[in-house]
Steps between C-alpha positions, in 0.01 A plus 500: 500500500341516850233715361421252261485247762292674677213459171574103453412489862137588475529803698395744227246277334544529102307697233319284291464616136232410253655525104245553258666404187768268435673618160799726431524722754282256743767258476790744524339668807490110696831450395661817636281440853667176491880562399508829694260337772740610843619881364128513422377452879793696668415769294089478522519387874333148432476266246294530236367166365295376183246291639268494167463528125225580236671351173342416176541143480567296817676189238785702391862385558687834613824587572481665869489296800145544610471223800299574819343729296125488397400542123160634411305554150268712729648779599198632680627215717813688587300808567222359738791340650528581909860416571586700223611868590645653184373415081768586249288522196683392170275391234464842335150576313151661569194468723592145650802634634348792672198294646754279663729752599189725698391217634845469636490808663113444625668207712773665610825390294766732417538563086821466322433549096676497214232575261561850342138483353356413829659819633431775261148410399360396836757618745307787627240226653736279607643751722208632634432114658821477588520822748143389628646179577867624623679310282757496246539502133840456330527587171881544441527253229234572285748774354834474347556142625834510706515885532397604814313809343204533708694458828714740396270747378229448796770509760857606388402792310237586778615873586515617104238626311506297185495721203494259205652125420525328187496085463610263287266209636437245256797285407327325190470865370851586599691198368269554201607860423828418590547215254298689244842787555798288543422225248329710244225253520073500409224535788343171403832331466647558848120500685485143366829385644424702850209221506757228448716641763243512729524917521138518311185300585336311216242809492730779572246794417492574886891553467545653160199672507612688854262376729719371720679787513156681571420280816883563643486864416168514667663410812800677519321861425256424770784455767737765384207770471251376787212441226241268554582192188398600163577262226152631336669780421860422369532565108650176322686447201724214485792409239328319230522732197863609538701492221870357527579829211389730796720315761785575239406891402507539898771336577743729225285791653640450869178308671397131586181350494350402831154382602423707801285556788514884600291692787550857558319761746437853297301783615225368290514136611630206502636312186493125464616377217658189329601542134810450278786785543824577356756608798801637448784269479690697781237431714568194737193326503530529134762227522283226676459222229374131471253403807600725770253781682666818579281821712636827466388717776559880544407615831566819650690394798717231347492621146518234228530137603478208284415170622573159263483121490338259388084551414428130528568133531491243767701556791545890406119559557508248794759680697226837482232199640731373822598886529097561537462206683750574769352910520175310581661312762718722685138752488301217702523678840517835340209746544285537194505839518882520501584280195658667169175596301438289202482787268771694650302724666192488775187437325330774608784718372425358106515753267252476195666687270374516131679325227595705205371386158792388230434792302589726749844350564861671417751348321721525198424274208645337224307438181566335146338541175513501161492814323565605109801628422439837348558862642303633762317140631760556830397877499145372521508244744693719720240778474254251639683443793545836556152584481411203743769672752774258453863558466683285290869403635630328202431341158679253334403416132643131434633428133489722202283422276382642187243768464172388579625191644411417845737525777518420871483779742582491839407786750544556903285773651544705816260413775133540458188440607343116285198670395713784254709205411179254381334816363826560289557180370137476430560816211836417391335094376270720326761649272563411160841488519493265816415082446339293749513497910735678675719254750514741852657389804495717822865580635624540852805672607459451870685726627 
């Protein structure tokens, strides 16, 4: 309690904070600073206090006790502010955001964002101006909400080399998928009442579609692999053409459906990759359902770790902000040059390494068609594969139905390289005996 004292007193003057942003996690973030206000400052050295707002509209009634401080529709106000040391940007969005938040770091202030777009499209720069200007840019909650994930990655797994890590990052896609298992229910139908709940924006194609994902995964490969950011060149596919009959086949054939994020260093390169997966049901992140995040990590120190809580919300993704905000703090007096990288890894130590196309992936796969029911149409299909250097580990032929009659097949390959698989599927559409698209979904064992 002395300690604390010892801040009311004026002795260690206070930190004053500039919010940009004044919504969910704006609001949650002003809230914690307030409620946890004295374990904040013993543990940051000095108090850190919100001296200024950007919000939308200065006439709206709101919840959180904002007197003595100042509220702004300009938040280039806030940023060309001089009393102002540190901007914790929380609007979200495009080139607005980054002007302001450069010209933050032109003038000096310290960066805490929570802006996962910001990051992995125009981290790279944002950097850069940072170490020219010896300062600080926390980033902790722009992934995984209240998992610490970046901390822990950038810092607790510091003396492993990371091998691979798979993510389930997107809890609209997750509680989606989930749903879409447990209840037996449509895509459309449980999407629409994610946007009731509040789980799904009103456009959710940057959820569904896996660009969020994208921009998360984006950051976490580039700190786990000491690559420079490159969202560029993640491959995307999101969630919005899964069947709930495919969720069912894999869920009698031992797997779940998950949305994932997955980066993994091969000889050849480096995969980034966000897609739809079955997992096995053994599998513990296989068992993460509704809105939570989960990272599975193997590293070769450490082995497998997985790391899970919630991906989002209003005080979860607030406690990352105060978490960054009292990092920035404590790193004041710090030397520049001896601050934890923001990447992981010194700057000049980036690795470019190239990232592998999709078609030259491994995995195992799972496919459905519909194929004729007459002798030799498995025979044929199976030749195909072979010729395309796949091995097939099952197939399962649902129903019985006449001759000539079209039944559902199921098959699960071995591992293989996308390309054979696409060049496969490509012949075995083409046969007489087979109707229509084949469904394929990639599957991941993780060992």
């Amino acid at each position: 309690m002395l300690q604390f004292n010892k801040f009311e007193s004026g002795k260690v003057k206070a930190v004053k904070i500039g919010l940009l942003g004044f919504g969910t996690v704006g609001g949650g973030t002003l809230t914690v600073l307030q409620r946890n206000m004295e374990e904040i400052s013993r543990r940051a050295g000095r108090e850190i206090k919100v001296v200024a707002i950007a919000v939308n509209d200065l006439g709206k009634k709101r919840d959180i006790d904002t007197g003595g401080i100042e509220l702004t529709d300009r938040m280039l106000d806030i940023v060309n502010n001089p009393d102002i040391q540190v901007i914790v940007e929380l609007i979200g969005g495009g080139d607005d955001v980054f002007n302001a938040v450069m010209q933050s770091l032109e003038k000096g202030k310290h960066v805490v964002t929570a802006n996962k777009a910001l990051i992995a499209s125009h981290g790279n720069a944002i950097f850069r101006k940072a170490s020219e200007k010896g300062l600080m840019v926390g980033f902790e909650s722009a992934v995984a909400g209240g998992i610490p994930i970046i901390k822990l990655i950038r810092e607790g797994l510091s003396a492993n080399q990371i091998e691979w890590f798979v993510g389930i990052i997107n809890g609209t896609c997750n509680y989606i998928l989930s749903q879409m298992a447990d209840r037996q229910r449509e895509f459309d139908d449980v999407l629409e009442e994610a946007q009731e709940l509040g789980y799904a924006e009103a456009d959710p194609s940057f959820d569904v579609g896996g660009v969020d994902a994208a921009h998360k995964l984006t950051i976490l490969a580039s700190i786990a692999f000491g690559v420079p950011l490159r969202f560029e060149s993640v491959y995307i596919q999101g969630i919005e053409h899964i069947q709930k009959i495919d969720i069912e086949y894999a869920d009698e054939l031992g797997f779940r459906m998950k949305h994932l994020g997955i980066s993994r260093r091969t000889g050849d390169g480096l995969e980034l990759r966000v897609h739809p997966a079955l997992i096995p049901k053994q599998n513990l992140i296989a068992s993460v359902s509704g809105v939570m995040n989960a990272v599975l990590i193997q590293a070769d120190a450490v082995g497998q770790s997985m790391f899970y809580g919630p991906g989002a919300g209003s005080e979860p993704t607030a406690s990352a902000v105060v978490a960054d905000l009292i990092d920035v703090v404590r790193a004041f007096t710090t030397d520049p040059q001896n601050r934890v990288p923001h990447l992981a890894f010194q700057a000049d130590s980036l690795i470019d390494l190239p990232v592998l196309d999709i078609g030259l992936i491994e995995t195992s796969y799972y496919l459905r068609m519909q194929a004729v029911n007459r002798p030799g149409v498995l025979a044929a299909i199976s030749s195909i594969f072979g010729e395309n250097e796949i091995s097939i580990d099952s197939i399962l032929q649902k129903g019985h139905g006449q001759p000539d009659e079209l039944v559902t097949v199921i098959l699960m390959t071995q591992n293989t390289r996308e390309k054979n698989l696409m060049k496969a599927v490509e012949k075995v559409e083409a046969l007489d005996s087979v109707e229509g698209k084949i469904v394929w979904i990639r599957v991941e064992r993780l060992p």
